[in-house]
C-alpha positions in Angstrom: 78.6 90.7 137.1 78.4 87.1 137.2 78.6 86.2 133.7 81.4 89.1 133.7 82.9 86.5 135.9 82.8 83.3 135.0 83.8 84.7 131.2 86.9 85.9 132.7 87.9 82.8 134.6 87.1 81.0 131.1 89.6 83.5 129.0 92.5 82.5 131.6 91.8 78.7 131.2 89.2 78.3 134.1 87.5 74.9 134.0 84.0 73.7 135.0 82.4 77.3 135.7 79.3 76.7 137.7 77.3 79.9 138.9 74.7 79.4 141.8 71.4 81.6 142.4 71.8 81.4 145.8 70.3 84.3 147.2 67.2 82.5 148.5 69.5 80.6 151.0 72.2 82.8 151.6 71.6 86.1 152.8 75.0 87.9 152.0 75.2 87.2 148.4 72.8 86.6 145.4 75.2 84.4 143.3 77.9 81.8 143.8 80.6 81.3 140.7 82.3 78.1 141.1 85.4 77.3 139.1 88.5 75.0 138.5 92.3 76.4 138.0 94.7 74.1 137.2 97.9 74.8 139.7 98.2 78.0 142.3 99.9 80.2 139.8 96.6 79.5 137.5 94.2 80.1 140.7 96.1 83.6 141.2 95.8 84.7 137.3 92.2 83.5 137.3 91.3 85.5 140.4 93.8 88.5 138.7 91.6 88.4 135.8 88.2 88.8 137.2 89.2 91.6 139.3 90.4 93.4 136.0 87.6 92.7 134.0 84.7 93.7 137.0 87.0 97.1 137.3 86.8 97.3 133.3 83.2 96.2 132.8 81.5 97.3 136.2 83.7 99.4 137.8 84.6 97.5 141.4 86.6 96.5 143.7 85.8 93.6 145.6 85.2 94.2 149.4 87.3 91.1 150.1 90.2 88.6 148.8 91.4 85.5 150.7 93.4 82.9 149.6 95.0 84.8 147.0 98.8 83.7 147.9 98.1 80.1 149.0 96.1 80.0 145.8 94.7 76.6 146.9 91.1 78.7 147.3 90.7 81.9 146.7 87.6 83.7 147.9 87.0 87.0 145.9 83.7 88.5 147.5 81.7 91.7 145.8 78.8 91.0 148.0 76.1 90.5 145.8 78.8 87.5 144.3 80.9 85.8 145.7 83.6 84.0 143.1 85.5 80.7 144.2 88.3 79.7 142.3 89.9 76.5 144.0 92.5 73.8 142.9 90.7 70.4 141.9 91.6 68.6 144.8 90.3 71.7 147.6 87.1 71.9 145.0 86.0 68.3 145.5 87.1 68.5 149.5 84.8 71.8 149.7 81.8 70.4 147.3 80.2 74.0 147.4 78.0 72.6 144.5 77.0 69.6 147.0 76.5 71.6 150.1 74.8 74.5 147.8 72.7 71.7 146.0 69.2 73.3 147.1 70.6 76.1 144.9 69.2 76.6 141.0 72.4 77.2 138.4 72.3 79.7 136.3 72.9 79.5 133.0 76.3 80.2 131.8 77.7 79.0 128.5 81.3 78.9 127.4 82.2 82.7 125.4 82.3 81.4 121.6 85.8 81.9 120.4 86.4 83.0 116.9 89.8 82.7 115.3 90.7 86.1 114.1 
């Protein structure tokens, strides 16, 4: 579901997409993914997108959304992962990869693209 994820926020234009194994330290989720959206509208589409593509791919809802309208942060939580989607300036306040920094990233790489 993760990768599910962080592939959507990458289709819409998401930027530095970091997922976090942190189940060991945080016992409500497994795994943390981290991303950048450019302005609020881009936050909101990103956070749009994953939601459709988790319905598509996995069938869920997530149990939770906050931040959606600010769309400085938004906090969309299916338990077992929790996806931030923040502006640059809130991501750099917050540092979840800082405060998280005990946790080991998973690897994700960037969908290859092909031209048609």
């Amino acid at each position: 579901m993760a990768r599910v994820a962080a592939d959507a926020i990458f289709d819409k234009k998401g930027t530095d997409i970091v997922l976090l194994d942190v189940k060991k330290a945080f016992f409500l989720s497994d795994v943390f993914v981290i991303a950048t959206g450019s302005s609020r509208p881009n936050v909101q589409a990103l956070a749009d997108h994953v939601e459709e593509r988790l319905v598509e791919s996995h069938d869920v809802k997530p149990l939770r959304v906050e931040g959606r309208t600010e769309g400085e942060w938004c906090l969309v939580d299916y338990g077992d992962i929790i996806v931030h989607i923040f502006q640059g300036a809130a991501r750099e306040y917050y540092s979840l990869e800082r405060l998280w920094g005990d946790a080991a990233r998973i690897k994700w790489e960037e969908p290859v693209v092909s031209d048609g």
